[in-house]
C-alpha positions as CSV (number, residue, x, y, z in Angstrom):
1,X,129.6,67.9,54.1
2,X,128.2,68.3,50.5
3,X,130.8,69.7,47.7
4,X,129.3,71.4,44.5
5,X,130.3,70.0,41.8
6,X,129.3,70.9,38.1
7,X,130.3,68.0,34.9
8,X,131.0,69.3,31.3
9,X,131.0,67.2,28.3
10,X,129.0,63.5,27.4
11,X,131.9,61.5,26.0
12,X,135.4,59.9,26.8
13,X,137.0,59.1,30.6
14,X,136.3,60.9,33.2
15,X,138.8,64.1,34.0
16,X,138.2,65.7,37.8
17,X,139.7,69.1,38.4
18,X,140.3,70.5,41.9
19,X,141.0,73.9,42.4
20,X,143.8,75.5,45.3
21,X,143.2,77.4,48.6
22,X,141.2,80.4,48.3
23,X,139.8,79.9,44.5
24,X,136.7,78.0,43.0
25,X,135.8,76.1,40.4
26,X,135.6,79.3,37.8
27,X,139.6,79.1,37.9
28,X,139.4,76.1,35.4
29,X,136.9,78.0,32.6
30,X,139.9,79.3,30.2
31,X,140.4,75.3,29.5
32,X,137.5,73.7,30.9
33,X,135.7,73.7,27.4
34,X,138.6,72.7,25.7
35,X,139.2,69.4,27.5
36,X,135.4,69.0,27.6
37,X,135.8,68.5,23.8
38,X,137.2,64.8,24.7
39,X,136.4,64.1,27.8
40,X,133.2,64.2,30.5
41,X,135.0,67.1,33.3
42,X,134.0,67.1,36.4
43,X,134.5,70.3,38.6
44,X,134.7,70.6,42.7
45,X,134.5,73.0,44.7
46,X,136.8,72.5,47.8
47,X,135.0,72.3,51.2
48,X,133.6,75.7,52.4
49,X,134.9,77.2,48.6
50,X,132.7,78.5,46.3
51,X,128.7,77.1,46.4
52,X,130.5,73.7,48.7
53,X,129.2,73.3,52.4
54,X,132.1,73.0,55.1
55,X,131.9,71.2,58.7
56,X,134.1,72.7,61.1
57,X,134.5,69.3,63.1
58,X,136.0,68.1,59.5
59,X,139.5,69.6,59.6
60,X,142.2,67.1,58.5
61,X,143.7,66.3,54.9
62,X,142.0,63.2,54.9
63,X,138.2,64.7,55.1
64,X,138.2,67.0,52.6
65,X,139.5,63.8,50.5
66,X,136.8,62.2,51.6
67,X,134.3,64.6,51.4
68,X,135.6,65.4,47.2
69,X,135.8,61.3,46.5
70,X,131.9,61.3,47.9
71,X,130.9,63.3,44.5
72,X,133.6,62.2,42.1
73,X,133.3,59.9,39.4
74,X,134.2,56.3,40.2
75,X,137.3,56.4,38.5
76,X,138.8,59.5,36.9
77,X,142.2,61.3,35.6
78,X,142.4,64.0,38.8
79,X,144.1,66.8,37.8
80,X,145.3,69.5,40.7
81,X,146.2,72.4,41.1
82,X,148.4,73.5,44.7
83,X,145.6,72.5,47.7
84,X,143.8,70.7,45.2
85,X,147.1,69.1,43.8
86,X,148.1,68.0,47.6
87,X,144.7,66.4,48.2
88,X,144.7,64.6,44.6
89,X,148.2,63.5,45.7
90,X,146.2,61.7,49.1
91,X,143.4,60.2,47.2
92,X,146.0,58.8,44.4
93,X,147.9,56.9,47.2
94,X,145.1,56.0,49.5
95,X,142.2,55.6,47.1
96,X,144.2,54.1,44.5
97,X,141.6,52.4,42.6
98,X,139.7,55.6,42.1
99,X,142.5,57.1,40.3
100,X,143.9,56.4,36.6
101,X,146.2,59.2,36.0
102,X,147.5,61.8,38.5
103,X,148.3,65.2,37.0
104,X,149.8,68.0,39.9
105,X,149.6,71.6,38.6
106,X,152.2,73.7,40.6
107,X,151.5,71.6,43.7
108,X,153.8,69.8,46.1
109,X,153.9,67.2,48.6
110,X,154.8,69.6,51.5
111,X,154.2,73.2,51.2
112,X,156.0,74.3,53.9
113,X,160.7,74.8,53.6
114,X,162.4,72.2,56.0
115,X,166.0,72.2,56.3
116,X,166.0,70.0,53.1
117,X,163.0,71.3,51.0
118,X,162.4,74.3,49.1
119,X,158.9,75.4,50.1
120,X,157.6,78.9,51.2
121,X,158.8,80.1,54.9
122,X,156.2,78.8,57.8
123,X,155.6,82.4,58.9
124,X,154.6,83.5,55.5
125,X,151.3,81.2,56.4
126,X,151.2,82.1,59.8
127,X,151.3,86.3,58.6
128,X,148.3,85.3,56.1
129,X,146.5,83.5,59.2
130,X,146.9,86.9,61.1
131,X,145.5,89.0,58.0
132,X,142.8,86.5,57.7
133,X,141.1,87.5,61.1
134,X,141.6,91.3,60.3
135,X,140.6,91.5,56.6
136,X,140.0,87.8,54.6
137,X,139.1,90.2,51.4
138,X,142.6,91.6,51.5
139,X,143.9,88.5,52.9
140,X,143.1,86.9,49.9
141,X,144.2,89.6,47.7
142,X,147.7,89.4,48.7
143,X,147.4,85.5,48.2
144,X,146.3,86.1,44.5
145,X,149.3,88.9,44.3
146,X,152.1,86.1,45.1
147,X,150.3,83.6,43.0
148,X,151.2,85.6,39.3
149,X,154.0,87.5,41.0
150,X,157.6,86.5,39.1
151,X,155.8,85.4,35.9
152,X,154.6,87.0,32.7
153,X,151.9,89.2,32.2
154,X,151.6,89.3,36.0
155,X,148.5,92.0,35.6
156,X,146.2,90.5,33.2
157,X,146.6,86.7,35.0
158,X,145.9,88.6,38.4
159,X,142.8,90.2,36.7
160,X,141.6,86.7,35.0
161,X,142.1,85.1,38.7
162,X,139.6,88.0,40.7
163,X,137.2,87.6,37.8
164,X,137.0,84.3,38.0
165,X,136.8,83.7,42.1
166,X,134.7,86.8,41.9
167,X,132.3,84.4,39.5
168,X,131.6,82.7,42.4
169,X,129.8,82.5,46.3
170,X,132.8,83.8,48.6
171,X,134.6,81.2,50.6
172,X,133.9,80.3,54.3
173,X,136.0,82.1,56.8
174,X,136.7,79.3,59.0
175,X,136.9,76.7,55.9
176,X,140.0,79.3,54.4
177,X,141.7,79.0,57.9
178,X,141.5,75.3,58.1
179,X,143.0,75.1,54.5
180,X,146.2,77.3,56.0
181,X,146.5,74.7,58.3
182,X,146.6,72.0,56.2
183,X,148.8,74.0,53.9
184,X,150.9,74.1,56.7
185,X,150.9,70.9,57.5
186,X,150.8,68.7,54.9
187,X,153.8,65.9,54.1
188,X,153.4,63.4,51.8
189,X,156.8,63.2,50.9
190,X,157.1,59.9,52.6
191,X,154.4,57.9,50.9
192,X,155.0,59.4,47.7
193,X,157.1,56.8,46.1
194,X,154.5,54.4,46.5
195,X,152.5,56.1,44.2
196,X,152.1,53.7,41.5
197,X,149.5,55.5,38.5
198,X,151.1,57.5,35.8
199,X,152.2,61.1,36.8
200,X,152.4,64.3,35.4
201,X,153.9,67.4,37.1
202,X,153.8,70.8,36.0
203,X,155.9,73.8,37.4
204,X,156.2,77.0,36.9
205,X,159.8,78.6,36.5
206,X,159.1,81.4,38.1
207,X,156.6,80.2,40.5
208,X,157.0,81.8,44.3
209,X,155.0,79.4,45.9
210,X,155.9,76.3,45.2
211,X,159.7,76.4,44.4
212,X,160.5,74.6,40.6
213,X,163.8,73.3,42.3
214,X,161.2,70.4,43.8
215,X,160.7,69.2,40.3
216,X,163.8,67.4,41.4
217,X,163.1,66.0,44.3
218,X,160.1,64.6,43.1
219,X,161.9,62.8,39.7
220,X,164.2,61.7,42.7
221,X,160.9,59.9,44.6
222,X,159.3,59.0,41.5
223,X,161.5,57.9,38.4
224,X,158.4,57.4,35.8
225,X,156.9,60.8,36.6
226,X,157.0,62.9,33.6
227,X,158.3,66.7,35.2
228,X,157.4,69.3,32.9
229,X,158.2,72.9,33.7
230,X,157.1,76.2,31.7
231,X,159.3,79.2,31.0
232,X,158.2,82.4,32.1
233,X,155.6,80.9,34.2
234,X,154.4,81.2,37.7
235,X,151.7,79.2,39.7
236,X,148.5,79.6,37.7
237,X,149.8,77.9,34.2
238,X,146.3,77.3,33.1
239,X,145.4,81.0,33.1
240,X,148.9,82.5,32.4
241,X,149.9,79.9,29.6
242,X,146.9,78.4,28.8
243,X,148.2,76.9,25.4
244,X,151.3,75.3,27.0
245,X,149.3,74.1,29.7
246,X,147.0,72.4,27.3
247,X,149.4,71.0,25.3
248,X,150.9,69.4,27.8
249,X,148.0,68.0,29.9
250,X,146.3,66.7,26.6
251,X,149.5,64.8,25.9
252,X,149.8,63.0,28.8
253,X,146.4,62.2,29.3
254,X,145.8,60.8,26.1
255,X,144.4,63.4,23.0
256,X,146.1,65.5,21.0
257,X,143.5,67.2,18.9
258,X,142.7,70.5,18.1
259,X,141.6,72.9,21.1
């Protein structure tokens, strides 16, 4: 299956951006320019999101990471953000040589609680599975709700976030319902520690999706990851708090110029 993808800037290393479930590229624009400034950005649409094709036969973790690394630079920083954080996470460990940096925006190894992991509740995926087959328009709405709900200036981020997605083709039906399922079934906690780029991992402290009590489990798997986590903030950083976000990306991937 062919993904869009769309590049910004000429000069410096390679940055690749992946969005999360639900979204498009257009969710990157409040810093895409900014980090364009210093470095080429390359921007992908998920499989069946936005302007990408989707195969239905192509459902596991491992295609759509196959399927993204067919149009992304030969070696890049990935930066991503929840879906897009999980599948960077995949390429980064089995890919390794495609990957100089890893930077996870509010994403997570497993999405779904176990006994031992904060994550969200298995049926909150399996209600949004059952909305999804009887409206995906308000299916998707509720999705956006919970992804500013807890942090600051909840209103305008949820605005920004239907603007943007609105900027683009709607997703595919069935390619949104595959992506539950893999957000249901994802676990990479057991290969994690053999994750051997640099890391950077950014939580949002009031984040409802992906619970900012991981950030310690995952200084736990990985002692040289860099864990930063932003007051106020829940799991769209790069809209809500675009400056802190920016700081704090620019710094660990290498400039720290003006934006």
């Amino acid at each position: 299956m062919k993904l869009y993808s769309e590049t910004f800037g000429n000069d410096g290393p390679d940055l690749l951006l992946l969005h999360g479930w639900g979204m498009n590229a257009a969710v990157w624009s409040n810093i895409r320019d900014a980090l364009a400034r210093h470095y080429r950005v390359t921007l992908i649409e998920l499989p069946g999101h936005g302007a990408s094709e989707y195969e239905a036969s192509e459902r596991l973790l491992e295609a759509w990471a196959e399927a993204v690394l067919a149009v992304a630079p030969e070696k890049a920083i990935w930066i991503g953000w929840s879906l897009g954080g999980a599948i960077s996470q995949w390429v980064a460990l089995n890919r390794p040589e495609r990957v100089t940096k890893l930077v996870v925006v509010t994403g997570t190894p497993r999405f779904v609680a176990t006994e031992n992991w904060h994550g969200m509740d298995a049926a909150v995926y399996e209600s949004f599975s059952a909305a999804l087959a009887d409206d995906h328009n308000q299916a998707l709405g509720q999705f956006l709700s919970l992804q500013v709900q807890g942090g600051s200036d909840a209103r305008k981020t949820l605005r920004q976030l239907r603007q943007e997605i609105n900027a683009r083709p709607e997703p595919n039906l069935a390619a949104l319902k595959n992506g539950l399922e893999l957000l249901q079934t994802i676990d990479l906690r057991e290969a994690l520690p053999n994750l051997r780029c640099p890391s950077l991992w950014i939580f949002g402290q009031r984040d409802t999706l992906v619970s900012v009590k991981i950030a310690d489990k995952i200084e736990a798997m990985l002692p040289t990851a860099e864990i930063q986590i932003l007051p106020h903030c829940a799991h769209a950083p790069f809209i809500s708090h675009r400056d802190e976000t920016l700081v704090r990306l620019q710094h660990f991937i290498g400039t720290d110029n003006e934006q």
